[in-house]
C-alpha positions as CSV (number, residue, x, y, z in Angstrom):
1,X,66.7,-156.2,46.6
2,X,63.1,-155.2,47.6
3,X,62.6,-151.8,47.9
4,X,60.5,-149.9,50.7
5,X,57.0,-149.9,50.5
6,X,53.3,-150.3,51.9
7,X,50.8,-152.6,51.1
8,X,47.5,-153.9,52.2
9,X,48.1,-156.6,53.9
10,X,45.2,-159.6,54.3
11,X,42.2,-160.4,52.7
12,X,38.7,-159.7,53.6
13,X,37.4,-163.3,51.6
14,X,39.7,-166.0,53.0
15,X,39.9,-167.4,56.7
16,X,39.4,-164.7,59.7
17,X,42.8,-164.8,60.4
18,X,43.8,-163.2,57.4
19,X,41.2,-160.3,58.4
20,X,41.3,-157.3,58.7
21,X,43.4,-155.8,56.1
22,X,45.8,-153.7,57.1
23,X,48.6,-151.3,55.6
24,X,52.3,-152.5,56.1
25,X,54.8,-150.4,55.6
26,X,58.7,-151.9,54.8
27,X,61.8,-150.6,54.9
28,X,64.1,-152.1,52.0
29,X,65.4,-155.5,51.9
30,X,66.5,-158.6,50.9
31,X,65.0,-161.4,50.2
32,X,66.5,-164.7,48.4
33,X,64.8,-165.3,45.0
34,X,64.8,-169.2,45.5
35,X,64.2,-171.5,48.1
36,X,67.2,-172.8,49.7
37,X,67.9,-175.8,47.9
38,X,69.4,-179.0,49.3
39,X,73.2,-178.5,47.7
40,X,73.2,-175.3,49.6
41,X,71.5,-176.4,53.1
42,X,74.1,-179.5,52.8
43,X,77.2,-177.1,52.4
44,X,76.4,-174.5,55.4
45,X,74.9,-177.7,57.8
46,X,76.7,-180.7,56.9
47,X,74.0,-182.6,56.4
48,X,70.8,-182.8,54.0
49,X,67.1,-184.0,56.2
50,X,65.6,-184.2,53.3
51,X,63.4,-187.1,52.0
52,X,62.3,-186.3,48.5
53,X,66.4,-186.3,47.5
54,X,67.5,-183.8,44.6
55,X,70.7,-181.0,44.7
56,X,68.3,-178.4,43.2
57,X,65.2,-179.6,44.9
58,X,64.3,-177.3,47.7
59,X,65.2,-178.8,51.3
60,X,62.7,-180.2,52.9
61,X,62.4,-181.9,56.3
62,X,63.4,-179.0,58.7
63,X,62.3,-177.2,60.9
64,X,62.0,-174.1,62.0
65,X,65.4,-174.0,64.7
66,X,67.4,-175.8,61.1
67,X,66.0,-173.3,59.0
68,X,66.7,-170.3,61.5
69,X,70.5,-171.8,62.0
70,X,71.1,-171.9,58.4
71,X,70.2,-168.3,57.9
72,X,72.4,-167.1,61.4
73,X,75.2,-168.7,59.6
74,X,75.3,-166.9,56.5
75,X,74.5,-163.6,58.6
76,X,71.3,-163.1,57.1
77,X,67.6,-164.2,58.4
78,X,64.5,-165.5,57.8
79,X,61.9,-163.3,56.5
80,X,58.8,-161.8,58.7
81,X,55.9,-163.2,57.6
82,X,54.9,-159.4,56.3
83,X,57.8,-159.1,53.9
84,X,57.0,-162.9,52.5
85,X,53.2,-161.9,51.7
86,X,55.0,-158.7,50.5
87,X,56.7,-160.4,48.2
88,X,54.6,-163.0,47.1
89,X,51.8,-160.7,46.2
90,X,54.4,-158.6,44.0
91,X,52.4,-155.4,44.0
92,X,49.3,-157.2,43.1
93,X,45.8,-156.5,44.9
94,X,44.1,-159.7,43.0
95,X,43.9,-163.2,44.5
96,X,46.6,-164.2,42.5
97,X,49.8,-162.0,41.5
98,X,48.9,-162.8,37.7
99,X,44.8,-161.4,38.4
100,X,41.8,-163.9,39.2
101,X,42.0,-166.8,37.0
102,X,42.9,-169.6,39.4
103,X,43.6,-172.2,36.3
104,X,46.9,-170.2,35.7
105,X,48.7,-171.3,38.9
106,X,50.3,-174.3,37.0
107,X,52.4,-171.3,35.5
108,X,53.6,-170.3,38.5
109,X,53.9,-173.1,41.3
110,X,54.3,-176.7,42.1
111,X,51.1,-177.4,43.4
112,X,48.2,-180.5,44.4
113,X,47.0,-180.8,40.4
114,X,45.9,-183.0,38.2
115,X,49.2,-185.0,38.2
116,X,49.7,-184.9,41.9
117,X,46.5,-186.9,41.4
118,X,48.1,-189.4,40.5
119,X,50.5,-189.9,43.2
120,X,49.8,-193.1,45.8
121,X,49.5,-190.9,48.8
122,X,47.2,-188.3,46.9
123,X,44.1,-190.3,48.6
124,X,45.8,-189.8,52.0
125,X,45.6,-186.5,51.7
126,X,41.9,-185.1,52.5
127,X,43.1,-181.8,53.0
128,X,43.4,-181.3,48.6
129,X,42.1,-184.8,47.5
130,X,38.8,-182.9,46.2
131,X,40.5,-179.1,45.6
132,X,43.4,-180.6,43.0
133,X,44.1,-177.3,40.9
134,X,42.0,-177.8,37.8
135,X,45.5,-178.0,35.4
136,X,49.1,-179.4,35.1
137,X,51.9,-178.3,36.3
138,X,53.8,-181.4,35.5
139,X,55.2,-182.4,38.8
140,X,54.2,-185.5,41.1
141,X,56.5,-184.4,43.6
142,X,58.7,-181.7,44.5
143,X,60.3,-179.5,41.6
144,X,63.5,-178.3,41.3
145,X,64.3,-174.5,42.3
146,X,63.0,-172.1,39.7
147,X,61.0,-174.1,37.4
148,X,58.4,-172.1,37.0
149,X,57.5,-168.4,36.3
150,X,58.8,-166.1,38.6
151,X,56.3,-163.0,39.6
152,X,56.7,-159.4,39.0
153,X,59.3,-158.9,41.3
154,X,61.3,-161.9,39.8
155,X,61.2,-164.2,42.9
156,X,60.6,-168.0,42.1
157,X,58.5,-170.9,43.7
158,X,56.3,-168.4,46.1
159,X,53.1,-170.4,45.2
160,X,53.6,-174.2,45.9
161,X,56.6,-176.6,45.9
162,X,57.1,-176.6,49.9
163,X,55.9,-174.3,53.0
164,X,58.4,-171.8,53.7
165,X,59.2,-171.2,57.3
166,X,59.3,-167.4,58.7
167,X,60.1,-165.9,61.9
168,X,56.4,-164.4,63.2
169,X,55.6,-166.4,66.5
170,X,52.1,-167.6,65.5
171,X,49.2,-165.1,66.6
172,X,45.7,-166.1,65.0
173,X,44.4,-162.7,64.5
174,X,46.3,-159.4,62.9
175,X,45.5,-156.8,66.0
176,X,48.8,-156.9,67.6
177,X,50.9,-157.1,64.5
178,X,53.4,-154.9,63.8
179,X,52.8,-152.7,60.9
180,X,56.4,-151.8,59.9
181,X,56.7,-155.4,58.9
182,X,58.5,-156.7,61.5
183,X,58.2,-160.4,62.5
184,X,56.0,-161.0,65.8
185,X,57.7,-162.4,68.9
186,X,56.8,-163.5,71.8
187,X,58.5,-163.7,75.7
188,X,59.6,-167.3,76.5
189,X,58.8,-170.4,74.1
190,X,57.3,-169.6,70.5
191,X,55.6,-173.0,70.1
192,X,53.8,-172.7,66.6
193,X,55.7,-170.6,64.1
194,X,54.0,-169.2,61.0
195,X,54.4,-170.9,57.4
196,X,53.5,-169.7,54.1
197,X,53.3,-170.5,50.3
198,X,51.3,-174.1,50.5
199,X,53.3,-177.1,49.0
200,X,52.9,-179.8,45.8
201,X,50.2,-181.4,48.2
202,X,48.1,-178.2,49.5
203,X,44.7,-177.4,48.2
204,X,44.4,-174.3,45.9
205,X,43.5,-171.7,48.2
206,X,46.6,-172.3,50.7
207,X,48.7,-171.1,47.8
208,X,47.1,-167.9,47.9
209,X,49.3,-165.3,49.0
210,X,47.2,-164.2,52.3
211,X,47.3,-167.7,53.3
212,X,48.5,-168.3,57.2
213,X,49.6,-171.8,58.4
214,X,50.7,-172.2,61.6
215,X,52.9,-175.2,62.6
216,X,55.2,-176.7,65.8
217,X,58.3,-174.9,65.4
218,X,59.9,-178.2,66.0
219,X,58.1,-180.4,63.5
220,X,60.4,-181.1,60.4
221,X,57.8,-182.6,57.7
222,X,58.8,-183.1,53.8
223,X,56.8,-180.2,52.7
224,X,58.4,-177.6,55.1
225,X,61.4,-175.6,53.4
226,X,62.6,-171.8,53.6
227,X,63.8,-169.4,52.2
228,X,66.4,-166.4,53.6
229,X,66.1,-162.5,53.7
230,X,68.5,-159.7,54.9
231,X,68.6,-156.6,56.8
232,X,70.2,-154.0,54.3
């Protein structure tokens, strides 16, 4: 359970679209403290997309309709992309929810480092090939659910591992956001949807918890996963 609050949401150093920063204010919810792993996706859809293959590894290889279905069938949702930055930033105002000290994400996420170096597609990757975290985190690939530290509101895996869909429609620029933390929608077709948390291949600053991507709702690549929230 997350309880009702405000925060500043945004940054005033990273890309425009995370400017300006703005106050949010919540209402209490829910919000799963793992990502949906493959077990679970396979029991509630009868069938597992994923490509990197593990029961505890988080699905991967949906996209955002899968990930909205799974959630309408347990009753429950996918979270607005206020109450994931919420959540990720754990009552922090650093870049980081631990402070500043970017070498410390290794503690906290499955991210592009100095092992995901390693891996043959690394050099395919131009996006992190130069920006590899400057430490270990012990992972090539994808990690199993909950391997690493969880942050100060005990959620797991909110740095890294794989992008988490959430419900915003895509909109570049904060103006016509809601400020109680609703998700953003749009009349007609959505088209790009909003993902968030950078994956075991992003460069270090889309872990950061301001970051915005901003994908096809129907593209299902192996880094995109989810994870579910509740009304309460």
């Amino acid at each position: 359970t997350i309880k009702a609050g405000c925060f500043m949401m945004g940054s005033n150093k990273g890309h425009i679209d995370e400017r300006p920063v703005h106050e949010v204010c919540l209402a209490k919810f829910e919000m799963d403290q793992y990502e949906v792993n493959q077990k679970s996706f396979q029991a509630v859809m009868g069938d597992n997309p994923s490509l990197n293959l593990g029961a505890n590894y988080p699905v991967d290889s949906v996209t955002w309709f899968e990930a909205n279905q799974y959630c309408k069938r347990l009753g429950k949702r996918l979270p607005s992309e206020a109450e994931w930055e919420y959540i990720a930033k754990a009552g922090s105002s650093t870049t980081w929810p631990w402070g500043d000290d970017d070498n410390r994400i290794c503690e906290f996420g499955n991210v592009f480092d100095q092992t995901g170096k390693l891996e043959p597609r690394a050099t395919l990757n131009s996006n992190a090939g130069a920006t590899a975290a400057q430490c270990d985190d012990g992972h090539m690939l994808v990690a199993s659910v909950g391997q690493f530290k969880p942050n100060a509101f005990g959620l797991y895996d909110t740095i890294g591992n794989v992008w988490e869909w959430v419900e915003d429609c895509s909109l570049r620029l904060y103006a016509e956001k809601p400020v109680d933390g609703s998700a953003f929608q749009v009349n007609g077709d959505c088209d790009r949807r909003a993902v968030r948390s950078g994956s075991w291949r992003s460069r270090l600053s889309r872990h950061e918890p301001t970051f915005r991507g901003r994908d096809p709702e129907h593209w299902a690549y192996y880094m995109f996963g989810f994870r579910v929230a509740r009304d309460l």
